[in-house]
C-alpha positions as a Markdown table, in Angstrom:
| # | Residue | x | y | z |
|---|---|---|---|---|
| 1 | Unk | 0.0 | 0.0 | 0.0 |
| 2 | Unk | 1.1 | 3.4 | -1.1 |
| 3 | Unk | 0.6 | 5.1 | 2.5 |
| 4 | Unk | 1.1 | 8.9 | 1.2 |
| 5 | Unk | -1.5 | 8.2 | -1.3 |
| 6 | Unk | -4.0 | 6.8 | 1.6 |
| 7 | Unk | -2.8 | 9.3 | 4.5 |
| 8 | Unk | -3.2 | 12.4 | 1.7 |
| 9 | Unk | -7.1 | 10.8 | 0.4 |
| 10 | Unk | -8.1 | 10.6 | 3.9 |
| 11 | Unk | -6.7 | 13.5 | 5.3 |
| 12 | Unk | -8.3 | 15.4 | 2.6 |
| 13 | Unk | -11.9 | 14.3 | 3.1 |
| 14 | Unk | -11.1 | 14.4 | 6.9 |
| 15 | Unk | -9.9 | 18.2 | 6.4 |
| 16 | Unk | -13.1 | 19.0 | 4.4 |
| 17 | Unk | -15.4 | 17.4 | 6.7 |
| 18 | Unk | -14.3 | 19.1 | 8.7 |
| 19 | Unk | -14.7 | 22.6 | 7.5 |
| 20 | Unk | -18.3 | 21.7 | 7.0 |
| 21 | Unk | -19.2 | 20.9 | 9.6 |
| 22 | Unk | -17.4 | 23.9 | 11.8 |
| 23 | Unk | -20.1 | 26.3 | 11.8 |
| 24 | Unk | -22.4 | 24.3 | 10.6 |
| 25 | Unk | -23.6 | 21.0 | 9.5 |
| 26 | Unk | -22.6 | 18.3 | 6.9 |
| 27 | Unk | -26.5 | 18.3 | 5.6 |
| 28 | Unk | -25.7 | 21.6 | 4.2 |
| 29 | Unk | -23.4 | 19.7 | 1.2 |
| 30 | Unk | -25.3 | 17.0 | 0.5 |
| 31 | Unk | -27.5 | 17.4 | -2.9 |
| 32 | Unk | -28.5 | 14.1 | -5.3 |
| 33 | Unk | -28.9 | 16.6 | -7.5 |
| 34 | Unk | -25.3 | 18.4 | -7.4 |
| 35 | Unk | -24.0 | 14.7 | -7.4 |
| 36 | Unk | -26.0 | 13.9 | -10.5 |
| 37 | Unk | -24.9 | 16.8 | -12.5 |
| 38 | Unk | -21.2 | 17.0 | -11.3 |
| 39 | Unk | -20.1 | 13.5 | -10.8 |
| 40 | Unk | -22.2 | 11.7 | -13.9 |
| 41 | Unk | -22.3 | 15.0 | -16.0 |
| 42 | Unk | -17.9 | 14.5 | -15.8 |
| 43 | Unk | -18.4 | 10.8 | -16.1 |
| 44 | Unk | -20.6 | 11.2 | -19.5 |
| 45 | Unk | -18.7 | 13.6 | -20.7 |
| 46 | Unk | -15.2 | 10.9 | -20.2 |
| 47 | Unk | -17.3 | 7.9 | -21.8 |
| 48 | Unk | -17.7 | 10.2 | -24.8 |
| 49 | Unk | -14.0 | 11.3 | -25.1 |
| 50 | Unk | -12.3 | 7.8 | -24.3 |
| 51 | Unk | -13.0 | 4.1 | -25.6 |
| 52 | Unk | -15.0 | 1.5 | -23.2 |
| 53 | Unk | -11.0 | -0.2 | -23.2 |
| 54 | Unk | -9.7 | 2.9 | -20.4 |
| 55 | Unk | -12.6 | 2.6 | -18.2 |
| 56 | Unk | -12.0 | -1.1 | -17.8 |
| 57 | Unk | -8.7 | -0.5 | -16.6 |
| 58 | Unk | -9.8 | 1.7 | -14.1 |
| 59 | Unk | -9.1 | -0.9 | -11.5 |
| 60 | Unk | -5.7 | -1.8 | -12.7 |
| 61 | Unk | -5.1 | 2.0 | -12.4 |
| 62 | Unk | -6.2 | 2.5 | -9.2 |
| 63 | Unk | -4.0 | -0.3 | -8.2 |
| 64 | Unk | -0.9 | 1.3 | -9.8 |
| 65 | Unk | -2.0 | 4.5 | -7.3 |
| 66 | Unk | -2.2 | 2.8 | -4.2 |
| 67 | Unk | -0.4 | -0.9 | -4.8 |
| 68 | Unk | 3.2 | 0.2 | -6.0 |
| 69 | Unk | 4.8 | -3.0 | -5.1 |
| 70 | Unk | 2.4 | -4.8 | -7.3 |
| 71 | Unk | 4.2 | -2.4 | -9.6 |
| 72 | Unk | 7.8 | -2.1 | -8.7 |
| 73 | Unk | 9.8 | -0.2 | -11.2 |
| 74 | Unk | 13.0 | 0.3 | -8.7 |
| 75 | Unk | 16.1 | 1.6 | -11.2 |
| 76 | Unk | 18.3 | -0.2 | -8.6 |
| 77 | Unk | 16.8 | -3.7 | -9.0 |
| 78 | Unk | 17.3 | -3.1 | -12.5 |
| 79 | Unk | 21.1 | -2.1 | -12.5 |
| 80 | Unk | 21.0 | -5.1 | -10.1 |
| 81 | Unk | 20.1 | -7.0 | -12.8 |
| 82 | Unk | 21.8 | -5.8 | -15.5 |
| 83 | Unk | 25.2 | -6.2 | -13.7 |
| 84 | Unk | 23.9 | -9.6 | -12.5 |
| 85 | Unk | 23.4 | -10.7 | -16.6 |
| 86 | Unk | 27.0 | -9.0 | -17.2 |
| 87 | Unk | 29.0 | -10.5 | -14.5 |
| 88 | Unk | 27.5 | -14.4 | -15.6 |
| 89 | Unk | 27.9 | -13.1 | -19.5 |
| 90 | Unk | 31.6 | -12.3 | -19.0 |
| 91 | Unk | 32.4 | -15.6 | -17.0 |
| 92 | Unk | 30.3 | -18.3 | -19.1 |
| 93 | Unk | 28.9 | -16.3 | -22.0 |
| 94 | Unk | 25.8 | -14.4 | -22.7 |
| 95 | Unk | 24.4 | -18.3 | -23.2 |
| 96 | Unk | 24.7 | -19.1 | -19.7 |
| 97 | Unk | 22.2 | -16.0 | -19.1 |
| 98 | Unk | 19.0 | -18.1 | -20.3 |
| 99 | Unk | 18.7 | -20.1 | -17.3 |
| 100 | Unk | 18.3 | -17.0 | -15.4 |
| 101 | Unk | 15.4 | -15.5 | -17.8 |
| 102 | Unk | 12.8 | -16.9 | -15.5 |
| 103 | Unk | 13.8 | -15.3 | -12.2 |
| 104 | Unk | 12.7 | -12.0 | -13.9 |
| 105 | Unk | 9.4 | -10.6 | -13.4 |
| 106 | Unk | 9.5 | -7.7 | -15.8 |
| 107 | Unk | 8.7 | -9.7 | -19.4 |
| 108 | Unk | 10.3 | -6.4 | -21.0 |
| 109 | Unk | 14.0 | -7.8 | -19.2 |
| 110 | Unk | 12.8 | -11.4 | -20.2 |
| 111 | Unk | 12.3 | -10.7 | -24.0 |
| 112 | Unk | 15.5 | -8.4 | -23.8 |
| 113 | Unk | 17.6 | -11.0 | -22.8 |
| 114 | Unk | 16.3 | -13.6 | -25.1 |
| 115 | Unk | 17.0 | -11.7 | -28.0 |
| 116 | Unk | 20.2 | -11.0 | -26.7 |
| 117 | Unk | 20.6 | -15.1 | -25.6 |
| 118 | Unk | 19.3 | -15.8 | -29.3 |
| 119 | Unk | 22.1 | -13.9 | -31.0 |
| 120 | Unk | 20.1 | -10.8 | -32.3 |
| 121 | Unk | 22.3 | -8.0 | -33.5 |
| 122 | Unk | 22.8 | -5.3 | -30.9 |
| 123 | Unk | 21.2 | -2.9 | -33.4 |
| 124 | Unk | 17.9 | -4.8 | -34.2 |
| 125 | Unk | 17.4 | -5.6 | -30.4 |
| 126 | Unk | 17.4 | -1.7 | -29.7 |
| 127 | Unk | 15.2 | -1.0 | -32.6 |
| 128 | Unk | 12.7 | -4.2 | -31.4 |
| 129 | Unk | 12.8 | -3.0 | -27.9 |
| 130 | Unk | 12.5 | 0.7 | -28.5 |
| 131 | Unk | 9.4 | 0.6 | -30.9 |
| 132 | Unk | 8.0 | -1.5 | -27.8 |
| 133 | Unk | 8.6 | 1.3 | -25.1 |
| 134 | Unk | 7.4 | 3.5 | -27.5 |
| 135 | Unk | 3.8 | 1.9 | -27.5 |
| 136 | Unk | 3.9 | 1.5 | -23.7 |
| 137 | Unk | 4.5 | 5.2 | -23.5 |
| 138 | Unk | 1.6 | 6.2 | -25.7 |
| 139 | Unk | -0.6 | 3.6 | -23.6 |
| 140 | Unk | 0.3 | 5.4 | -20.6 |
| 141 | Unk | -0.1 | 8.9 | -22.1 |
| 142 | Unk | -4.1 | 8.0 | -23.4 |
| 143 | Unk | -4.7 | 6.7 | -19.4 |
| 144 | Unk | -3.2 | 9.6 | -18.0 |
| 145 | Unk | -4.8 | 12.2 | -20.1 |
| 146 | Unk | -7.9 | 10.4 | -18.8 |
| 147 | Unk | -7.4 | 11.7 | -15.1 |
| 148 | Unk | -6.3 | 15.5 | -17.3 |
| 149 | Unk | -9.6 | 15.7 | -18.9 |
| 150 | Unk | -11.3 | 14.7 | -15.5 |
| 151 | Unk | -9.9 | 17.4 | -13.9 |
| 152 | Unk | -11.1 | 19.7 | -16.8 |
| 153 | Unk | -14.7 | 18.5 | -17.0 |
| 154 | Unk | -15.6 | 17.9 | -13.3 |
| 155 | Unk | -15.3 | 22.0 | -12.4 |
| 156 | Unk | -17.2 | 23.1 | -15.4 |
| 157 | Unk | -19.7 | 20.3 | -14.8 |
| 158 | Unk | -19.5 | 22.2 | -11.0 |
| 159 | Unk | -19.8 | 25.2 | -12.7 |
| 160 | Unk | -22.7 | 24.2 | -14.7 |
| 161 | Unk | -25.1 | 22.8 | -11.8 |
| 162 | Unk | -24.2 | 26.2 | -9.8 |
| 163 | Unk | -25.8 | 28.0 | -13.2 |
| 164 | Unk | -28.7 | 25.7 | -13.1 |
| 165 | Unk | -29.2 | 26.4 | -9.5 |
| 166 | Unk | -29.2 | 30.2 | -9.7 |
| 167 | Unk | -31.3 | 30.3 | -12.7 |
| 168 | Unk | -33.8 | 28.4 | -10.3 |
| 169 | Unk | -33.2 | 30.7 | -7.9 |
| 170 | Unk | -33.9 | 33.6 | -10.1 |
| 171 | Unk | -37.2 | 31.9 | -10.6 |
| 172 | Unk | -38.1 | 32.3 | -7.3 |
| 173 | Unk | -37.1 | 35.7 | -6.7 |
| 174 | Unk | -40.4 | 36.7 | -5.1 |
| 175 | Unk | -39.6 | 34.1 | -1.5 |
| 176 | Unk | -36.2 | 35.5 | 0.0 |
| 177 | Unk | -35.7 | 32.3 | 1.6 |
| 178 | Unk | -36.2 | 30.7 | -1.1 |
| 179 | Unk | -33.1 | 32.5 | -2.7 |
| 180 | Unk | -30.7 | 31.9 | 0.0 |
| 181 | Unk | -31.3 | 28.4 | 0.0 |
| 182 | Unk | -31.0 | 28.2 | -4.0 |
| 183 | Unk | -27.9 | 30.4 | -3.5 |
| 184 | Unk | -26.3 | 27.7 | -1.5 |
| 185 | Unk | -27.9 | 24.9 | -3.3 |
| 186 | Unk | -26.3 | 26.5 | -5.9 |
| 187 | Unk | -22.9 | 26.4 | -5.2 |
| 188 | Unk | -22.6 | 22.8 | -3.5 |
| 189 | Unk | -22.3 | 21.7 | -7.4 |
| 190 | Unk | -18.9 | 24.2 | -7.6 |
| 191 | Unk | -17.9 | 22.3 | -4.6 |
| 192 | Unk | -18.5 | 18.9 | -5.8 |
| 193 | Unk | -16.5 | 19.9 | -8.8 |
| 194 | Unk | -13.6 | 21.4 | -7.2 |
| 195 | Unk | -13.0 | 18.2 | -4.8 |
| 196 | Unk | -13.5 | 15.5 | -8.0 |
| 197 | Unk | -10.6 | 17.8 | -9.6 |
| 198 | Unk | -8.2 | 18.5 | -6.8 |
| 199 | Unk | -8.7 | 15.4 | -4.3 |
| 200 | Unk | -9.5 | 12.8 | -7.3 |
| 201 | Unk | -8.1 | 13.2 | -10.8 |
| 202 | Unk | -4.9 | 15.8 | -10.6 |
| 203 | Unk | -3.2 | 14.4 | -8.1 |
| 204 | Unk | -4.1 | 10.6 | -9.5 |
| 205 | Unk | -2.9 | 11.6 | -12.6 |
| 206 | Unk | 0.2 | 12.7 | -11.6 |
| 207 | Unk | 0.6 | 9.8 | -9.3 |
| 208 | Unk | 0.3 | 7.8 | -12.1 |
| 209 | Unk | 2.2 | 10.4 | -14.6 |
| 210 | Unk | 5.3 | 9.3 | -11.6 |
| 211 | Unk | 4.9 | 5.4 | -11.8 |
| 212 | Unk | 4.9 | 5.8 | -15.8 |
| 213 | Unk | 8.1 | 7.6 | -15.3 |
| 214 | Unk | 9.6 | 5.3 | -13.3 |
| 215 | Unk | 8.8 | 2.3 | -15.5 |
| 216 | Unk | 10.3 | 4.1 | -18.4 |
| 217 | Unk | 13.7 | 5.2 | -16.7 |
| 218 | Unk | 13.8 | 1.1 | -16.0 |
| 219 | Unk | 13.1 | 0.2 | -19.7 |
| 220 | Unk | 15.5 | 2.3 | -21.0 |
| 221 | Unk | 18.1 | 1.1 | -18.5 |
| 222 | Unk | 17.8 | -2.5 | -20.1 |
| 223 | Unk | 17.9 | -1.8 | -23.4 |
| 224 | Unk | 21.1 | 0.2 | -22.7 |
| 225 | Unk | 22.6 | -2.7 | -19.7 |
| 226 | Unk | 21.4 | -5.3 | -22.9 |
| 227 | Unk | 23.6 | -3.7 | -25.6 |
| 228 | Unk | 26.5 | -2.9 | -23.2 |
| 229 | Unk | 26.5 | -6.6 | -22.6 |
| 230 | Unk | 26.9 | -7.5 | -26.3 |
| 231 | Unk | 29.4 | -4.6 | -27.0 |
| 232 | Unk | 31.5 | -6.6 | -24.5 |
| 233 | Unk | 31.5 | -4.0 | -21.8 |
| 234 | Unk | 33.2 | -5.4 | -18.6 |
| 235 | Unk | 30.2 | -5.3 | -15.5 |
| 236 | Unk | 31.6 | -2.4 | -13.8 |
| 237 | Unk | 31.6 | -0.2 | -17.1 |
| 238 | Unk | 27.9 | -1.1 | -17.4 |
| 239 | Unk | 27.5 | -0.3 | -13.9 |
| 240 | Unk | 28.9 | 2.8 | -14.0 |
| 241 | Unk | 27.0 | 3.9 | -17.4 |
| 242 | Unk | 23.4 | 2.9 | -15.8 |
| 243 | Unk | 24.1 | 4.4 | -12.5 |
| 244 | Unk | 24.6 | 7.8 | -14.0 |
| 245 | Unk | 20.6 | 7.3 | -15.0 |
| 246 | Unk | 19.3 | 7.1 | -11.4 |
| 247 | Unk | 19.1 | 10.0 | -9.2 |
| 248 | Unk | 22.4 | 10.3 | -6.7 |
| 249 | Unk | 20.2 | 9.8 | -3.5 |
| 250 | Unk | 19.0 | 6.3 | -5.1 |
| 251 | Unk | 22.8 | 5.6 | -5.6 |
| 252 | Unk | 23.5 | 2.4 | -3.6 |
| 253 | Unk | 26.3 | 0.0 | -5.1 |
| 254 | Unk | 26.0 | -2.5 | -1.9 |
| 255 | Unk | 22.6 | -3.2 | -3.1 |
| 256 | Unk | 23.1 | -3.3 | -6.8 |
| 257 | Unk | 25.7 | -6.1 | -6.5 |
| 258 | Unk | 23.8 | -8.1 | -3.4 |
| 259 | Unk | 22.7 | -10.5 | -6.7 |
| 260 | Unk | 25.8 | -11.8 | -7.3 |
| 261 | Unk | 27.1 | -11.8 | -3.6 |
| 262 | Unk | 30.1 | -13.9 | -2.7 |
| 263 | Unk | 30.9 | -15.7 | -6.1 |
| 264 | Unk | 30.9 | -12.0 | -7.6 |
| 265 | Unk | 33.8 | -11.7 | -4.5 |
């Protein structure tokens, strides 16, 4: 479980709850209507802009938000690897590496490796494996741009209801209690729309926008640790070429050569 995605969820409902009920009472912000027009106005308005294929995945992305180790793109495990597959490489040769396809989880290492096990030029492997980032990116992008336009359309939705409201309102201009109450009816809907696009979409998106990131940083670490290891690179070259992609605070050489432990020694 991602705990600063839970602890910030919670703590921003908790926060808001709280500041509507101080000086007043929750009742006050609860409207089927406001609901109807901000939360399934924003979700009509996604089901028209996006195919049926990115609402199914809403689960799997909603996992990727709060279940990063069912996701683990660490750039340390990968060098890891990557030194792991050039230390065995330069001992046996790269064919001793195919027993050792298996242990990896990431099928984008596995097919790497094969190719490289299968004596595909270093040149065609980086073309093969580069086309197939590039397709994961674009996936990513079309998922992410799904939380992008949720944050556009769930304050104008807001926006609209508080319109509807006041034009209601206006029809009622004769009962003066009837205006206050419209007033605030009205503006519940802005509300609603304000929370679905700062608690809910942005900072999902960019959540996700991160794990995409980090994925991609790890991708392009093995297609650069693959055709190191067919260029004949010794391990501690490679090592030193992929480290420079991580950030220095994520810099830990102890635990990038734990793989190969004492026969590495």
């Amino acid at each position: 479980m991602d705990i600063m995605s839970l602890i910030g969820l919670l703590g921003a409902a908790g926060l808001m709850f709280y500041g509507m009920v101080d000086g007043g009472s929750a009742d006050n912000f609860i409207s089927a209507s406001s609901v109807a027009i901000t939360v399934g106005g924003t979700f009509a308005a996604l089901m028209i802009t996006f195919p049926l294929k990115v609402f199914v995945s809403i689960p799997k992305l909603l996992a990727k938000v709060f279940l990063p180790r069912i996701y683990d793109f660490d750039p340390q495990k990968y060098v890891s690897y990557l030194y792991e597959i050039a230390y065995y490489a330069k001992k046996d040769g790269i064919l001793s590496v195919e027993e050792k396809i298996p242990e990896y989880k990431d099928g984008f290492l596995r097919k790497a490796v094969q190719l490289a096990v299968d004596s595909e030029p270093p040149e065609n492997i980086r073309e093969i494996m580069e086309t197939e980032l590039g397709y994961m990116i674009e996936r990513h992008k079309s998922v992410i741009k799904f939380f992008e336009k949720g944050a556009i359309f769930a304050p104008g939705f807001g926006m609209l209801g508080t319109l509807a409201g006041l034009i209601n309102m206006l029809m009622q201009a004769q009962d003066p209690i009837g205006i206050t109450r419209g007033m605030a009816g009205a503006l519940v809907t802005t509300f609603y729309g304000l929370i679905l696009a700062n608690v809910i979409f942005l900072p999902m998106g960019n959540k996700l926008q991160k794990r995409s990131d980090g994925e991609v940083l790890c991708k392009q670490l093995v297609i650069e640790g693959i055709i190191s290891v067919l260029n004949d690179e010794t391990p501690l070259q490679i090592q030193g070429k992929l480290i420079s992609y991580i950030p220095p605070h994520m810099r830990n050489l102890e635990k990038i050569r734990r793989r190969i432990g004492e026969e590495e020694a």
